[in-house]
NUKE-433789 format. One record per residue: residue number from 1; residue in three letters; x, y, z of N, C-alpha, C, O in turn. Coordinates in Angstrom, 3 decimals. Example, Ala and Ser with C-alpha at 12.3 -4.5 7.8 and 13.67 -1.06 7.14 Angstrom:
pos, code, n.c1, n.c2, n.c3, ca.c1, ca.c2, ca.c3, c.c1, c.c2, c.c3, o.c1, o.c2, o.c3
1, ALA, 13.190, -5.690, 7.800, 12.300, -4.500, 7.800, 13.200, -3.300, 7.800, 14.236, -3.319, 8.465
2, SER, 12.850, -2.250, 7.080, 13.670, -1.060, 7.140, 12.900, 0.030, 7.870, 13.409, 1.138, 8.039
end
This chain:
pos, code, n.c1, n.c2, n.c3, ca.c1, ca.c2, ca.c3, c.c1, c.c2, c.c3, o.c1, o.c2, o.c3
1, UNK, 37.199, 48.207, 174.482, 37.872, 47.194, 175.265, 38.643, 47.850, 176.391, 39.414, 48.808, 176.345
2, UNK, 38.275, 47.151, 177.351, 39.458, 47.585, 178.705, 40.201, 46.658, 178.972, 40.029, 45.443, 178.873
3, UNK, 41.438, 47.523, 179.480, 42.846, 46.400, 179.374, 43.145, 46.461, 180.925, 43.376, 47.572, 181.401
4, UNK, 43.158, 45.237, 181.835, 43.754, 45.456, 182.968, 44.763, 44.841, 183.525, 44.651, 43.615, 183.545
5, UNK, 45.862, 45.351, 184.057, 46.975, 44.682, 184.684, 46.643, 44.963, 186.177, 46.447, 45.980, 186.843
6, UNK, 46.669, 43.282, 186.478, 46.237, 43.076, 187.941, 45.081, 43.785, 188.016, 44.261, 43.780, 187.099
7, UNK, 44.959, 44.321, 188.902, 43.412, 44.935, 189.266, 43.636, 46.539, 189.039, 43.062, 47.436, 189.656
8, UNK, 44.857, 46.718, 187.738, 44.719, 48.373, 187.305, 44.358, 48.473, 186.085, 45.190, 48.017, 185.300
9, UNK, 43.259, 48.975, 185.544, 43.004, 49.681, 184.451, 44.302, 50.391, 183.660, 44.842, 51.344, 184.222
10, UNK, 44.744, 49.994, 182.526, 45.642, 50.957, 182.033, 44.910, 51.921, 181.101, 44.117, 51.369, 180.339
11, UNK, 45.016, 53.283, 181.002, 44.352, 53.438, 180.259, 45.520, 54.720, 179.557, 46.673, 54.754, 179.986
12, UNK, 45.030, 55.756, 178.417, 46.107, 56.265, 178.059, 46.073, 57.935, 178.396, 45.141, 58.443, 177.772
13, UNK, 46.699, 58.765, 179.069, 46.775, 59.781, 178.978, 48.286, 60.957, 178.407, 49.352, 60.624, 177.890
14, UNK, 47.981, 61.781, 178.626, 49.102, 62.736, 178.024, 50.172, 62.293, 179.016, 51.207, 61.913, 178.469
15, UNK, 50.159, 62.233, 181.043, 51.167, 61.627, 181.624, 51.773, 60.787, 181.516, 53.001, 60.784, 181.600
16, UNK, 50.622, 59.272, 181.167, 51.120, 58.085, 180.729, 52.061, 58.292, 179.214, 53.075, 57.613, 179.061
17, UNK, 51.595, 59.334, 178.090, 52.522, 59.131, 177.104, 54.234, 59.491, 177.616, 55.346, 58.990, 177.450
18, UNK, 53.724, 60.493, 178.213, 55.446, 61.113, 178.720, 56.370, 60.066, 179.380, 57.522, 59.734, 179.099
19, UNK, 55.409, 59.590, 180.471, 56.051, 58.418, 181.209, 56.504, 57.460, 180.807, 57.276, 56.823, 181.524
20, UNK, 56.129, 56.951, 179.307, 56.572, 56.293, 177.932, 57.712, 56.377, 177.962, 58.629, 55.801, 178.548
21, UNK, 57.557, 57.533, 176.939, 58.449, 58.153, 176.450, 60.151, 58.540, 177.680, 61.344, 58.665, 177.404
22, UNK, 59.709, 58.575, 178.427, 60.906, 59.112, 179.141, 61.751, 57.438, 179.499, 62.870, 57.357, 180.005
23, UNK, 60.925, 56.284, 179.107, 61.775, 54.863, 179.008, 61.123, 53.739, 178.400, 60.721, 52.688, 178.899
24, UNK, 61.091, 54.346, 176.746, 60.165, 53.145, 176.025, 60.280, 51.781, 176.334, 61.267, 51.190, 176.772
25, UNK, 59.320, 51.405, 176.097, 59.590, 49.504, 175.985, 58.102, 49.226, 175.322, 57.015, 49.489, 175.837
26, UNK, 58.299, 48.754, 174.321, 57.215, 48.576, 172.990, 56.605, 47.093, 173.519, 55.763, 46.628, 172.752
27, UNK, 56.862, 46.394, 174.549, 55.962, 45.554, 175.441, 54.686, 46.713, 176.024, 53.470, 46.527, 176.076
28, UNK, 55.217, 47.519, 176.283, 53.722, 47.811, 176.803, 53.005, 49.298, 176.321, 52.355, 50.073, 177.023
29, UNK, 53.351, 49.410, 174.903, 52.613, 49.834, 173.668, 50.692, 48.938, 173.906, 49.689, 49.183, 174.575
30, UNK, 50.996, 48.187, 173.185, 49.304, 47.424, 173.958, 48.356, 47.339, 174.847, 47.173, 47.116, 174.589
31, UNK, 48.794, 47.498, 175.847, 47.826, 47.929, 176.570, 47.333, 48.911, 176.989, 46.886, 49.133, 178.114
32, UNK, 47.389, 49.568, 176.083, 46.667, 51.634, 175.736, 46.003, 51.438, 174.719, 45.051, 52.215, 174.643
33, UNK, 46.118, 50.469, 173.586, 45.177, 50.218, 172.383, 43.903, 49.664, 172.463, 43.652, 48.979, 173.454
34, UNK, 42.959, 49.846, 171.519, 41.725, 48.946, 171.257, 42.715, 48.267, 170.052, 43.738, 48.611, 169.460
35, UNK, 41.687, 46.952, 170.044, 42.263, 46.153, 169.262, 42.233, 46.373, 167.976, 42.950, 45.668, 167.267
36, UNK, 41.158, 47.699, 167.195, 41.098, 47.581, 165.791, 41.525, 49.357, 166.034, 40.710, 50.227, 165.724
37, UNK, 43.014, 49.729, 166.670, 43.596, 50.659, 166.229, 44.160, 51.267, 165.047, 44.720, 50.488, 164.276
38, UNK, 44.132, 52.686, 164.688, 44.644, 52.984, 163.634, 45.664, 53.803, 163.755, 45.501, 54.864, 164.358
39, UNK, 46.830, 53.487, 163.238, 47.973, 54.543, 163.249, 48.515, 54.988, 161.591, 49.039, 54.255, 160.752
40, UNK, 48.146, 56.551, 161.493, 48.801, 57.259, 160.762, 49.885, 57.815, 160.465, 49.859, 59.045, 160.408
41, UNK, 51.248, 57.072, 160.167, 52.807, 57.470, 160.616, 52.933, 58.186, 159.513, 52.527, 57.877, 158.392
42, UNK, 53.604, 59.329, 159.892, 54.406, 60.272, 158.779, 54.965, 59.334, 157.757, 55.048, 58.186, 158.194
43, UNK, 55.313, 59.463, 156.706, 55.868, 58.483, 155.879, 55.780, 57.582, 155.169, 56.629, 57.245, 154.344
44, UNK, 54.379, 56.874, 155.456, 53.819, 55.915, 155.659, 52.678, 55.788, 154.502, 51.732, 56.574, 154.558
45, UNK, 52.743, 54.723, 153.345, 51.611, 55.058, 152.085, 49.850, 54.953, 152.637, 48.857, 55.586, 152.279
46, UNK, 50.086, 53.609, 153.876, 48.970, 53.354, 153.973, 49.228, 52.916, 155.456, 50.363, 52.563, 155.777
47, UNK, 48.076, 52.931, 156.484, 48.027, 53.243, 157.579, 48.260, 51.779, 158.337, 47.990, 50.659, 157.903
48, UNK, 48.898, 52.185, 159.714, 48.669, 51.041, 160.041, 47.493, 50.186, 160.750, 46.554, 50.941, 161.003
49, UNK, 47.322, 49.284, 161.021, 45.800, 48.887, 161.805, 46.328, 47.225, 162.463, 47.055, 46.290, 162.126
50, UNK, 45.181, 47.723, 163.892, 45.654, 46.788, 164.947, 46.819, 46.919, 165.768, 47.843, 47.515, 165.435
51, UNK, 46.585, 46.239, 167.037, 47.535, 46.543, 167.650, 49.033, 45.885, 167.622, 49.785, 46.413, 168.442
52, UNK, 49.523, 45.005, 166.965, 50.621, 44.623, 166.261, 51.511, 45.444, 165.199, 52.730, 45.592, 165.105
53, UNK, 50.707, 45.799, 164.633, 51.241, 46.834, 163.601, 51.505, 47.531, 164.326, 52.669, 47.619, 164.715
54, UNK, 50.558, 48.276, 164.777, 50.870, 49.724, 165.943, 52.276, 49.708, 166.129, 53.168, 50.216, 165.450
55, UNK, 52.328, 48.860, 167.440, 53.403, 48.943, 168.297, 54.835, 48.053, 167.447, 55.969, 48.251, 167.884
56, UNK, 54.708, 47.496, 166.742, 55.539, 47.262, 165.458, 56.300, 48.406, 164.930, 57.501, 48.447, 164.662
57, UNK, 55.455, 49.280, 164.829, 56.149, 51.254, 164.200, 56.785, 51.390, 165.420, 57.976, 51.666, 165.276
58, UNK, 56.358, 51.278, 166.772, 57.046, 51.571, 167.842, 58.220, 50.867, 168.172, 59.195, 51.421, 168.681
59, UNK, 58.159, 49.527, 167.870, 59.250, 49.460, 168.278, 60.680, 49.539, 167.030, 61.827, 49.890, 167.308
60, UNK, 60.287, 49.201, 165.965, 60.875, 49.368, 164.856, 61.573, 50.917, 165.424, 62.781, 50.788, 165.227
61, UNK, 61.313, 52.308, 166.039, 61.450, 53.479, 166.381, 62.737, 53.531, 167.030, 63.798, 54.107, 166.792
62, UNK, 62.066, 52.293, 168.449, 62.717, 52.045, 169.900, 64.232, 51.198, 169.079, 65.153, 51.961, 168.789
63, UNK, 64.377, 50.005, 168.818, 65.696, 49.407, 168.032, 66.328, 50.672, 167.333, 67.241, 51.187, 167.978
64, UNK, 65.912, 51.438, 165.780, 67.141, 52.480, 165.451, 67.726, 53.486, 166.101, 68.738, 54.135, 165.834
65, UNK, 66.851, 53.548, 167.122, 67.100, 54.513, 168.007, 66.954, 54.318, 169.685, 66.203, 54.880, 170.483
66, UNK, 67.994, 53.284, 169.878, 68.092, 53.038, 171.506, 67.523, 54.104, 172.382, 66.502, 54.048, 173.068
67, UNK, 68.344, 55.055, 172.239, 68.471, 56.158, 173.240, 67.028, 56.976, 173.127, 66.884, 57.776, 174.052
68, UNK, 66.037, 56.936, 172.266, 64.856, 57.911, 172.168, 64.175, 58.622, 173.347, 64.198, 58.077, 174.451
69, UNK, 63.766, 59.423, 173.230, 63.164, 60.058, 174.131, 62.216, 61.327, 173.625, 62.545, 62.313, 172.965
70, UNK, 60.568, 60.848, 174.321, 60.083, 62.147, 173.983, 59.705, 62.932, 175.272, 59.159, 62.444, 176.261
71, UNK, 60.171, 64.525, 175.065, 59.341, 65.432, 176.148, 57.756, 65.985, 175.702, 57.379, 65.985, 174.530
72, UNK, 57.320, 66.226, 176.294, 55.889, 66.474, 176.180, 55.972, 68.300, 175.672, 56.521, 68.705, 176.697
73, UNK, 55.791, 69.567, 174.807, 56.203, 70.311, 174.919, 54.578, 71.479, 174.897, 54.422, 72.439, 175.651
74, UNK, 53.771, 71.102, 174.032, 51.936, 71.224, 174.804, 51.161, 70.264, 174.365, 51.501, 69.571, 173.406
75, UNK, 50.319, 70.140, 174.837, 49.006, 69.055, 174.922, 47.601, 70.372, 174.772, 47.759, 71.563, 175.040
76, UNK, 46.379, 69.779, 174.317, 45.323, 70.393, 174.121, 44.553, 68.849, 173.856, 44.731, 67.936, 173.050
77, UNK, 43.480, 69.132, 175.147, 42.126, 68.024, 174.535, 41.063, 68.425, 173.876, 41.067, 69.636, 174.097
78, UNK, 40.187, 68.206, 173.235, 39.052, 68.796, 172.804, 38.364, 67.222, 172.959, 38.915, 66.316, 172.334
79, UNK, 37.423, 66.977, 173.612, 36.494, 65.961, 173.407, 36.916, 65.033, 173.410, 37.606, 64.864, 174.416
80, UNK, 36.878, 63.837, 172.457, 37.938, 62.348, 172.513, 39.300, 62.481, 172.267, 40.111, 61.569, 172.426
81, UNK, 39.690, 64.129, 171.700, 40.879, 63.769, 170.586, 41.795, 64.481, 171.800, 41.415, 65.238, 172.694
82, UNK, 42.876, 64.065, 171.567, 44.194, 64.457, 172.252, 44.853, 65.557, 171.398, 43.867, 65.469, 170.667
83, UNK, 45.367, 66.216, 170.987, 46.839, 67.091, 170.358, 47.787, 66.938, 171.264, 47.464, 66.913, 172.451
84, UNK, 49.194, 66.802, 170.861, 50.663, 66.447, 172.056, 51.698, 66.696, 170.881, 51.972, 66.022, 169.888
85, UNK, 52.232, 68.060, 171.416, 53.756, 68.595, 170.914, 54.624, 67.947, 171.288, 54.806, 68.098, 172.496
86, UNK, 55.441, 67.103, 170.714, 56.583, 66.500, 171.440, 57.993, 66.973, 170.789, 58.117, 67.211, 169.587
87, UNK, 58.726, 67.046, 171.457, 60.326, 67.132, 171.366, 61.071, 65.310, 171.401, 60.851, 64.472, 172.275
88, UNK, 61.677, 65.195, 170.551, 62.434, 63.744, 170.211, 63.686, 64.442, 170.440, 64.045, 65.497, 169.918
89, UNK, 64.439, 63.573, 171.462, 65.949, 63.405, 171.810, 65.843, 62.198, 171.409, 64.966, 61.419, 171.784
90, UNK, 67.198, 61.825, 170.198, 68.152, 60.497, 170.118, 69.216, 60.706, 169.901, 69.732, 61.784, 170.195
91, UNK, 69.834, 59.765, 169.341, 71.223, 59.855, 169.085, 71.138, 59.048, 167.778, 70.733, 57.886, 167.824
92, UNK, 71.499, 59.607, 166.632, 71.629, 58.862, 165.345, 72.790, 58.621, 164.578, 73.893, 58.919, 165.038
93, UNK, 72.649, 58.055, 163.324, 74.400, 57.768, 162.983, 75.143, 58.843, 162.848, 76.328, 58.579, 162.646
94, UNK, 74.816, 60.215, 162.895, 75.214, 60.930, 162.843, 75.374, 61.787, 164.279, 76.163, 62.731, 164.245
95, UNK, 74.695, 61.523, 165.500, 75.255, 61.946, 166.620, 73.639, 62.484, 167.047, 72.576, 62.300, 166.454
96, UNK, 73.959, 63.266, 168.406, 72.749, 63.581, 169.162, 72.390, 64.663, 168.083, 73.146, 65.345, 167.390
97, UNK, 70.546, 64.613, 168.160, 70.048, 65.202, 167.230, 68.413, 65.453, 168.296, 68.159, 64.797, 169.306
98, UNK, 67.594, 66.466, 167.752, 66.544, 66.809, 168.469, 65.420, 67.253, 167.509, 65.791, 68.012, 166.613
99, UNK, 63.741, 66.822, 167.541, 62.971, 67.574, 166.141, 62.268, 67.673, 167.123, 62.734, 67.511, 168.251
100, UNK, 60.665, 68.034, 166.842, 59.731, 68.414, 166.971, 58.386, 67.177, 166.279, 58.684, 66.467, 165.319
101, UNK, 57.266, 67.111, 166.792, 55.922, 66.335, 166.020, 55.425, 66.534, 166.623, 55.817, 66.999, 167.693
102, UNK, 54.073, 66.280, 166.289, 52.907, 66.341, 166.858, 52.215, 64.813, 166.672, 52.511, 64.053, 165.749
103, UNK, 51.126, 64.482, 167.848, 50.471, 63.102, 167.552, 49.272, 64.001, 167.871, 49.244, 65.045, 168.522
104, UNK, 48.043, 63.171, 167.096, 46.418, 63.577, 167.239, 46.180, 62.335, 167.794, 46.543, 61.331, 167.183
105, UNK, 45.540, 62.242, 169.024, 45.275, 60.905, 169.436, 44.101, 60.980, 169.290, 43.786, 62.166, 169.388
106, UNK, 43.029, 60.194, 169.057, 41.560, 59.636, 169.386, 41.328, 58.473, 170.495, 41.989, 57.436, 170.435
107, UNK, 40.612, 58.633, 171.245, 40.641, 58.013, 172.358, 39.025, 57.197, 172.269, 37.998, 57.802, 171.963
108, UNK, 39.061, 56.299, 172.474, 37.582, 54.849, 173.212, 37.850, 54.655, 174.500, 38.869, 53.994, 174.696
109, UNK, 36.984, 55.190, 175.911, 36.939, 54.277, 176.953, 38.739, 54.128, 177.496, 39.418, 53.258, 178.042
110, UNK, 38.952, 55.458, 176.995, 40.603, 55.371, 177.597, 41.651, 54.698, 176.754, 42.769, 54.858, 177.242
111, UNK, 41.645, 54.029, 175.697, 41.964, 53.414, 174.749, 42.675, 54.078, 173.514, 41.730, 54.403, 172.796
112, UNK, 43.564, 54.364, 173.034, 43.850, 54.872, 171.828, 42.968, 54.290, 170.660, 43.214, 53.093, 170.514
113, UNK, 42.083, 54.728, 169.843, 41.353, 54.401, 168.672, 42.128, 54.304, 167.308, 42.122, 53.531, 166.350
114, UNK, 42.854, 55.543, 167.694, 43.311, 56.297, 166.366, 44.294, 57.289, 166.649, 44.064, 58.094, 167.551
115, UNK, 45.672, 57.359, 165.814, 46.373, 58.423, 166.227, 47.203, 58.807, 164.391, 47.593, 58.114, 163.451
116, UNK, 47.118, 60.373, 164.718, 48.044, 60.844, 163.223, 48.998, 61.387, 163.604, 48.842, 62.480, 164.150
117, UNK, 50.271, 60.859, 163.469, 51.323, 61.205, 164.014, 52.004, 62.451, 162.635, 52.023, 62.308, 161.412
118, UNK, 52.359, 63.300, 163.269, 53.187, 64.374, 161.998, 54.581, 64.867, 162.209, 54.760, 66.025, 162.585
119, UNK, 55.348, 64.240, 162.038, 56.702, 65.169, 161.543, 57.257, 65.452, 160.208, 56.665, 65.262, 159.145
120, UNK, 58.389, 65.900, 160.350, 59.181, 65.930, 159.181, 59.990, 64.819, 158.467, 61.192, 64.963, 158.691
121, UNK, 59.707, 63.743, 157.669, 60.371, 62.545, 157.630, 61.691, 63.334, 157.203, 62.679, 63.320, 157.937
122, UNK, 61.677, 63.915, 156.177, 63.066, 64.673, 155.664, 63.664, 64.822, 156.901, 64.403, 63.894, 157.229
123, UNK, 63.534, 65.815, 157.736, 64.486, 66.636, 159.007, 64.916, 64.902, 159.446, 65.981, 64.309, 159.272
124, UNK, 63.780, 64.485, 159.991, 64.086, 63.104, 160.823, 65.653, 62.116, 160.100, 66.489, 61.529, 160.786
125, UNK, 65.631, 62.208, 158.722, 66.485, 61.497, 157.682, 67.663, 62.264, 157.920, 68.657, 61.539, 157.954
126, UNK, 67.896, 63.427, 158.091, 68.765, 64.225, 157.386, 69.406, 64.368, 158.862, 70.616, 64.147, 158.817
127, UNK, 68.948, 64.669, 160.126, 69.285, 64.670, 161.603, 69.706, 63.560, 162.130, 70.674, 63.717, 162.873
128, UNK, 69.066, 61.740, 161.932, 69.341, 60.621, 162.412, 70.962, 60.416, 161.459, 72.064, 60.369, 162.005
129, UNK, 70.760, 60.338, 160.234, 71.536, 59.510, 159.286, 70.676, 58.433, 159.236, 71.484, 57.594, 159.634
130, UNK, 69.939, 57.979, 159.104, 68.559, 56.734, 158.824, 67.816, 56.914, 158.298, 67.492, 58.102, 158.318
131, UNK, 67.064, 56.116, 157.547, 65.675, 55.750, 157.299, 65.103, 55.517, 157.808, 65.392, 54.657, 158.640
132, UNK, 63.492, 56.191, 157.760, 62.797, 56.547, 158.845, 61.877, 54.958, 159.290, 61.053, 54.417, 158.553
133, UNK, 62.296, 54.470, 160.650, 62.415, 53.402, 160.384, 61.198, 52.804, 160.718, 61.253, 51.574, 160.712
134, UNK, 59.793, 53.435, 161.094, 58.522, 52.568, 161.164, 57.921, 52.390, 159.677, 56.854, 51.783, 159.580
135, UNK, 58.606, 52.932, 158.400, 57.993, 52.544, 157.236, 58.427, 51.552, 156.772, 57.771, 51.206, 155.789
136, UNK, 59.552, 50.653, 157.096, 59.640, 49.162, 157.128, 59.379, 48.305, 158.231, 59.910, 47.201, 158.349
137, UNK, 58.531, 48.815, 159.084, 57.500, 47.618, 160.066, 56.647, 46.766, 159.840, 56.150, 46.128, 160.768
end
């Protein structure tokens, strides 16, 4: 599926994630997805699917954590799949805090297919003061 706003193709790259990331808004999580997306969240018993759910983990993310922010820290493509090191700046109940993850993206036609997101839920718990909050989305 291709998603277009106005007469632009959105489609998803490592810039577009940063550009995200540097001022989420989980409105426009969707239009980087195919509709029978899969997201693998750290934490998480069983995966999510579709693009509601998806961006549901996202924004569930964006609310405990107003202030979020990811930097991009390396990227590697191989074929459809993405790899993206990211650095997380927030601020949690416990004050400014900073980790590390990685996302595996799979890509359709520019589209996110599939992504396995990996951090540390522990560090994330123990750094925010929260529960890690896309496993109640």
């Amino acid at each position: 599926m291709t998603t277009n706003i106005g007469s632009r193709k959105v489609t998803w790259s490592v810039e577009s994630f940063e550009a995200f990331w540097d001022n989420p808004k989980a409105e426009l999580v969707p239009a980087v997805l195919t509709e029978d997306v899969v997201g693998y969240w750290a934490g998480r018993d069983e995966p999510v699917r579709g693009r509601d759910d998806y961006t549901a983990c996202i924004a569930a993310l964006i609310t405990a954590l107003p202030d979020v922010r990811l930097d991009v820290g390396e990227h590697a493509c191989d074929g459809e799949f993405t790899f993206v090191r990211w650095i997380m700046h927030a601020t949690g109940r416990l004050g400014p805090f900073e980790m590390t993850g990685i996302d595996r993206i799979r890509q359709r036609d520019g589209q996110v297919v599939e992504n396995v997101i990996v951090l540390d839920t522990n560090a994330f718990e123990r750094r925010a003061g929260i529960a890690v909050p896309w496993c109640n989305a």
